[in-house]
C-alpha positions, 0 to 999 in steps of 0.5 A: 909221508907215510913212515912206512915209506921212509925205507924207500926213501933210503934206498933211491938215490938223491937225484931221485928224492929231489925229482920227488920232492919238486914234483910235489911242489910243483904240482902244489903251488905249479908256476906261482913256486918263486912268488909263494916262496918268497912271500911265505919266507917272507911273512915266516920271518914277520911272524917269528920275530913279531912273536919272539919280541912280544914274548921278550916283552913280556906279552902273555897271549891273553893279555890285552896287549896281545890283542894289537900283536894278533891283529897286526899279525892277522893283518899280515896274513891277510896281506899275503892271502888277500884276506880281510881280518874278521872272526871267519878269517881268524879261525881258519887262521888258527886252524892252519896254525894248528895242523902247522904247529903239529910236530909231525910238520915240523919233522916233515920239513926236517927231513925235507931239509935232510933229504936236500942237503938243506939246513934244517929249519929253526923249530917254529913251536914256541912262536906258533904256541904263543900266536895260537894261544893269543888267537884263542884269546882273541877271536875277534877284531 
């Protein structure tokens, strides 16, 4: 959303800024919503905790160790998006990562949050940091 539009946003009422927002994910996802849903909370909360005890572990991204942690996280990727894992994959992979990881996109989904009356998401940096760095270190299976 274009900040320029933000003043509108304050302006129209909950009820509306609701409609909106489920408009936008129906026409993005349409009936698949519950099944997207479920499946991207699903692997969201794969990858955190994936990530946060690699990193308790001491796994730096270009370590060797790091290679199985983005294999079985590519794999779990792959699960979700019927992909299979190969050097194709794991760059478009990592692509997505980083429009993901961009902050603009975690301020996107704080003020969705926001606008619903939500809780407001954990900040995802640090995990999407180490996965894309582990990713550039390892391309390939």
């Amino acid at each position: 959303m274009e900040t320029s539009s933000m003043p509108e946003l304050t302006r129209i009422s909950d009820a509306e800024r609701r409609r909106i927002v489920h408009e936008f994910v129906d026409e993005t996802v349409g009936d698949a919503h519950p099944e997207v849903v479920a499946m991207v909370r699903d692997l969201t909360f794969r990858v955190r905790d994936t990530v946060e005890l690699a990193r308790a572990a001491g796994i730096t991204p270009e370590s060797p160790r790091a290679g199985h942690v983005v294999a079985a996280l590519v794999a779990a990727y792959g699960e979700v998006f019927d992909r299979v894992d190969d050097a194709g994959y794991r760059s478009a992979l990592l692509a997505r990562l980083e429009v993901a990881n961009d902050p603009r996109t975690e301020r996107y989904f704080q003020l969705l949050a926001t606008v619903n009356g939500w809780t407001p998401p954990p900040t995802l940096t640090p995990v999407l940091d180490w996965f894309i760095a582990a990713l550039r270190h390892h391309p390939a299976p």
